[in-house]
Structures are given as C-alpha cells and as structure tokens.
N, C-alpha and C positions, 0 to 999 in steps of 0.2 A: 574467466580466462583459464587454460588448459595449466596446468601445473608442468616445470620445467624441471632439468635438473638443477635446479640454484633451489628450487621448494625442498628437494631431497636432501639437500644438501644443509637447510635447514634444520628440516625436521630429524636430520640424522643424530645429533648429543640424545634428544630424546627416544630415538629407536634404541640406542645403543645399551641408556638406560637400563629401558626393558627388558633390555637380554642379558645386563649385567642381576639386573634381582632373579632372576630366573636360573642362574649359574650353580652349577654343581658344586658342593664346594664340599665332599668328602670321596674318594673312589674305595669304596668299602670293599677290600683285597675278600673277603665272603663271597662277594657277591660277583663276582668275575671271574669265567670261565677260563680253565687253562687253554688255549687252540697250540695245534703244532704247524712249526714252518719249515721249509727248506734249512732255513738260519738256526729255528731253535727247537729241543724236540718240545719242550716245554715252554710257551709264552702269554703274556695276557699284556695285552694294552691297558694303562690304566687311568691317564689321561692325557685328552685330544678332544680338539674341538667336536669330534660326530659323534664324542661319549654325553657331550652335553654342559663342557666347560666351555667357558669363553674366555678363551686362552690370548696369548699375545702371541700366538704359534709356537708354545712349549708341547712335547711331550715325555710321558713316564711308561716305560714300561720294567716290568717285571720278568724275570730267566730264571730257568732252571737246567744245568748241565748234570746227564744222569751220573752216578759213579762208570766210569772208563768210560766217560764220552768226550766226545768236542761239538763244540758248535759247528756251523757253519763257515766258511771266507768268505767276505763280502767286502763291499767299501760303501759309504758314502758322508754324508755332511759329520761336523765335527759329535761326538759322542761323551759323558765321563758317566764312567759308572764306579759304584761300589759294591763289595762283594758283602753280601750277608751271610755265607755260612760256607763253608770247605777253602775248600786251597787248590793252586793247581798256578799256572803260566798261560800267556797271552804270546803269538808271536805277530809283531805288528808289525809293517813293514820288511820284513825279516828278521826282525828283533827278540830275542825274549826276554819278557817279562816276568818275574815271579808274582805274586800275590796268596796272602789267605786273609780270614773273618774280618773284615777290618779295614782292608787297601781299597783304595780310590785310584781310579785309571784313566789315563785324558786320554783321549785319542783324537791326534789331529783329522782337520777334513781330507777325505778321500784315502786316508792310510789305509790300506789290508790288514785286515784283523781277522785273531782267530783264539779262540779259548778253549784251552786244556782240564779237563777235571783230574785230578792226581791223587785227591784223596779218597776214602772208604763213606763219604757220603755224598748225597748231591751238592753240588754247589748253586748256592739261590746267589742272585745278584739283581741290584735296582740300576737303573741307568738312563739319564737325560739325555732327549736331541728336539731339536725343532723344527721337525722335518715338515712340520704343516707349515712354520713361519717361512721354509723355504720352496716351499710346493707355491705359497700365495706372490712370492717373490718371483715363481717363473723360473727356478734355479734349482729345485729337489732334483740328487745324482743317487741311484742307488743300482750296485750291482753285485749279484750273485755270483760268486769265484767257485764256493766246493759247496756240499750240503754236509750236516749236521749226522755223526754216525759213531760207531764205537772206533776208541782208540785203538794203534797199530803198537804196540807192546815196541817192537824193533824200530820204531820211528822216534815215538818216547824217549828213548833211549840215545837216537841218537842226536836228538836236538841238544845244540851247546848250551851248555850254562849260562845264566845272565852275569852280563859283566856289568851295567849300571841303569842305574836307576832312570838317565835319562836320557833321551832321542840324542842321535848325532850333531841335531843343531843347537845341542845345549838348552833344551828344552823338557820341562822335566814330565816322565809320562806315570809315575808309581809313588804313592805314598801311603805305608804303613801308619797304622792309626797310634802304634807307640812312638813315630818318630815325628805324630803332628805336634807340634808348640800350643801350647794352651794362656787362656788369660791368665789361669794362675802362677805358669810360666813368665809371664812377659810382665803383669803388671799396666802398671801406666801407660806404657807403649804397644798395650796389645793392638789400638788402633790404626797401628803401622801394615798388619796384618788385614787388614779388613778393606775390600776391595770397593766401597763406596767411601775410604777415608776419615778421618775422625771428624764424626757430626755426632749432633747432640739424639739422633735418633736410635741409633746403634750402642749408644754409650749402657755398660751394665744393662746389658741385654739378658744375659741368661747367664746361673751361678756357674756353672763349669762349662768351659766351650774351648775346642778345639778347632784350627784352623786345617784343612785340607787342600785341595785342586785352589786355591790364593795364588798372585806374584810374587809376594813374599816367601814364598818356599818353592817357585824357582818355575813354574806352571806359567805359561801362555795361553789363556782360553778366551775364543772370540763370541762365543754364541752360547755355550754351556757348559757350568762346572756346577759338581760335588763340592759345594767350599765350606761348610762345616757340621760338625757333628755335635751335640750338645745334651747334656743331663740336666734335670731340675731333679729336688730331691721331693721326698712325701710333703704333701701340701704346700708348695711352691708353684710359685708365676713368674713367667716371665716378663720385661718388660711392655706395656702397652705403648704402640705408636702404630704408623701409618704410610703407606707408598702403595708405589702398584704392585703388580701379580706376585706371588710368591707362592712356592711349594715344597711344600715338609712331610716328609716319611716318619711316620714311627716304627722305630726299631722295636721299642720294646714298653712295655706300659700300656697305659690308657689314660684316657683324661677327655679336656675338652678346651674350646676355645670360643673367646666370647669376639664376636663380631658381627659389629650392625646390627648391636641389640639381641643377638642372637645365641643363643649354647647351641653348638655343634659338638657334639662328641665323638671321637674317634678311637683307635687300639690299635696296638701294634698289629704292622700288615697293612694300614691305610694310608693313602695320602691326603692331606688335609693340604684344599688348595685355595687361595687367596686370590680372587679376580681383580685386575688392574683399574681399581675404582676407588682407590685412596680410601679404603673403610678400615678405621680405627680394631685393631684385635689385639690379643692379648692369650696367651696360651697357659691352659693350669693343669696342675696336679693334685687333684684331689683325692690323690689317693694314698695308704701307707707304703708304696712301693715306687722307686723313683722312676722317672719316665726316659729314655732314650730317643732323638729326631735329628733326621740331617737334611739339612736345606740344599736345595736344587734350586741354584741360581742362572737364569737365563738374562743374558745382556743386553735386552730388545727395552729390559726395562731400566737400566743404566742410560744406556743411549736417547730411550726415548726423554728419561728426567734431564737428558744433559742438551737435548734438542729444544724442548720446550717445559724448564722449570718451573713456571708459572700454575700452580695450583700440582705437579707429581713431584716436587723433593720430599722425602723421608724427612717423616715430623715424627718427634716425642710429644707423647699426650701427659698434661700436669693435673695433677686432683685440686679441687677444689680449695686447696691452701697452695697451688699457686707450686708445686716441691713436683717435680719428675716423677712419670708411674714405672720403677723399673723392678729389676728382678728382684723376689724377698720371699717371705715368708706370706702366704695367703692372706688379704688382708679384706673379711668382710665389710658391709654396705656398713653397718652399725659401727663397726670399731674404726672406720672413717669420720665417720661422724665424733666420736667422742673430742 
C-alpha cells in the first residue's frame, strides 16, 4: 500500500530526531564572515535555521556601527538587542534613546528604528528576532526607510534629548546594566524576576546574575528578549537542567558546556546554542578567568512548554545522592563519588 500523509506523520518525531543530532550547536563568531547591508555597514548572521541550527525560528545576529555612523531605518517583527561595545542613541518611533557598553533595547513589532554611533570607537551590538519563526508563520514584515551612512554633524545635534527610558504606552524600551537588579540584590525573591516563575529548574542557576528586558523591570516582550546577563567565577558551573531551545552569547571568557554527553567548547564572540530536545547541559569554567553570557530568550518556547507540558517543562537534574545539580564550585566525577 502506497504511504499516505498519516505514514509521514508518523514517522515525523523520528525525522525530527535526526535533525535534532545533527544540530549546530556553537556559531563560532571566527568563523563567520562580516557581509554589508543597506541596514548595516557591518553584519553577520549568526544563527538561522539555513546556518544549520534547528531552531524553533530564533535568530542572532551580530552589528557593527563604524565611528560617526548610523545604521540604517527600517521596521519589522519585534527585535531586543544589546550593545557590546561604544555608546551612542536609538530613535525609535520618533523617540530617543540613549545607550552604551551594557544596555539592552526592546524594540516593539514594526516600530522605526535607527541607531546612532556617538562615540570614538565602533559600536559592536548582538541582537535577537525570529524572523524565520515568522516567515514559516506566513507573517515576516520587513521594510527599508533610509540606508546606513555617515552621520550629519548638524542633525546630531539637533535631535532632543531623551526624556525617558520608556515608550509612551508605558512600556519600557532601555535598560543600563547598572540599573539591572541582581540575585544578590533580591535574594529569595529573585524568582519574582524570572520570566518562567519560581520552579525548581531555574532555582541557583548561576552565582551572579542580572535581570534585563524581564516584566519585572517594566519590559513587554512577545517573541524576544535580552533577559539576562550572568558571571561564573574561575572553575565554576552553572546549574545543570533541561528545556527546550536556548541561546547564550559569551561576552567574555571561554569554557565549555557539557550536553548530551557531549564537551562543546566555546569563547567569547560565540554563541552556544541549545536545540529544543530537552537535552540535559550544564555550562563551566574551567578556567582562572571568570566567564561573561547573556541569554537570548525566544517565547515560542514558553508558549510551546505552556501548550503542551508533557515531556518540555524545565527540569532540574539531581546527582546521584538524590541533592539538586546547581551553581558551585566545579565538582569532578571522583569528588562525586567520595
């Protein structure tokens, strides 16, 4: 009998499989070419599904605005990025924005956007959209307003000052990295911050961490947010558990992450990305120098744990005495054992 689509349908968990083991799961910032856009003079995709992740339709890419440049205007699906290096304003919707090293920037869907370099070096920035998840949706908007070019000295100049930090409809679009609240901040309550709510997965996750683009600090994000930024110190791990897709930039360090059996090692400049197959990992530093990552949270995979929880809520993994694998000090195979 000729196969139907109900056979495909079948044999689809196991197709999917396949392409889940075969998943990219580091985009090595080495090894990716700058290209220039109308948008940006400097850009590189760094992960999408045609790069060879099997994404839940996230992507990363990476910018660079030269000294006295702007990017591009443009609009389309919702954006948050954060800036790694310079300073400079954003006018979004007709808004400005300040930012430098450190700020996180939401940008609603379809708002006009446009970034400023102000400072004496380039300004690098990372930034999340899922524009694939919205192309397979039948809904990708994307439109070119200005191209990318050096700044007008007398425009500069006369663009107003930011009055606040956040959109007219009380929505917040800017957040400096010294005014995020941290666990050591908060304490017990840090899980008030934490946009999947206090479960035991999440719990002493990582020794110092900072909250970013969260509801908690005043952020509306439907599709993607910058929502935290995190240190481990020399030879520290973070806690080991489990959920779907995730993606983590290092800012600064190096190390590696153990998942599905597996040591992947990454450096700052990479993104270390976690395909949505519920595989157990666990992030280290094995090194004398502390490490720097900040997580790029895409809500396809909130939504999808909240549609169908059955085998994708975020789980904590326990050792073998039965005790939570969470953030510490490195803890070898043998000194487990004792």
């Amino acid at each position: 009998m000729a196969k139907n689509f109900y056979d495909a349908w079948l044999d689809t968990p196991n197709r999917l499989q396949d392409q889940l083991q075969q998943c990219q799961a580091v985009a090595r910032d080495a090894d990716i070419p700058w290209v220039s856009t109308p948008q940006d003079v400097r850009v590189k995709l760094m992960v999408a599904n045609e790069l060879g992740f099997t994404t839940m339709g996230s992507n990363v890419l990476k910018a660079e605005i030269p000294v006295g440049w702007h990017t591009g205007k443009h609009r389309h699906g919702e954006e948050s990025m954060h800036i790694l290096e310079g300073e400079g304003f954003s006018i979004i919707n007709g808004q400005r924005f300040d930012w430098h090293k450190s700020s996180t920037i939401q940008i609603p869907f379809w708002a006009e956007h446009q970034h400023f370099n102000t400072s004496n070096i380039p300004v690098l920035y990372i930034s999340g959209m899922s524009f694939d998840l919205e192309a397979f949706l039948r809904v990708a908007r994307i439109q070119q307003i200005e191209t990318c070019g050096p700044n007008d000295p007398g425009m500069i100049a006369a663009v107003p000052p930011e009055v606040s930090q956040y959109y007219p409809n009380g929505d917040r679009a800017t957040i400096h990295i010294e005014q995020a609240p941290s666990n050591k901040d908060l304490g017990p309550d840090d899980n008030a911050y934490n946009p999947q709510g206090q479960i035991a997965a999440t719990k002493n996750q990582h020794d110092f961490l900072q909250y970013l683009a969260v509801p908690k600090n005043g952020f509306r994000t439907n599709c993607v947010a910058v929502t935290h930024q995190w240190i481990e110190p020399p030879y520290h791990q973070s806690g080991r558990h489990k959920h779907l897709e995730a993606v983590v930039y290092a800012i600064e360090g190096e190390g590696y992450t153990e998942m599905q059996g597996k040591r992947i090692p990454w450096k700052a400049g990479d993104v270390l990305y976690v395909p949505p197959a519920m595989w157990e990992h666990q992030h280290m530093n094995d090194n004398p120098n502390p490490i720097k990552q900040l997580r790029i949270g895409f809500s396809i995979r909130l939504w999808m744990t909240a549609a169908w929880p059955e085998g994708f809520t975020s789980t904590r993994i326990y050792d073998q005495s039965g005790d939570p694998i969470e953030a510490g000090k490195i803890v070898r195979q043998r000194e487990r054992l004792r």
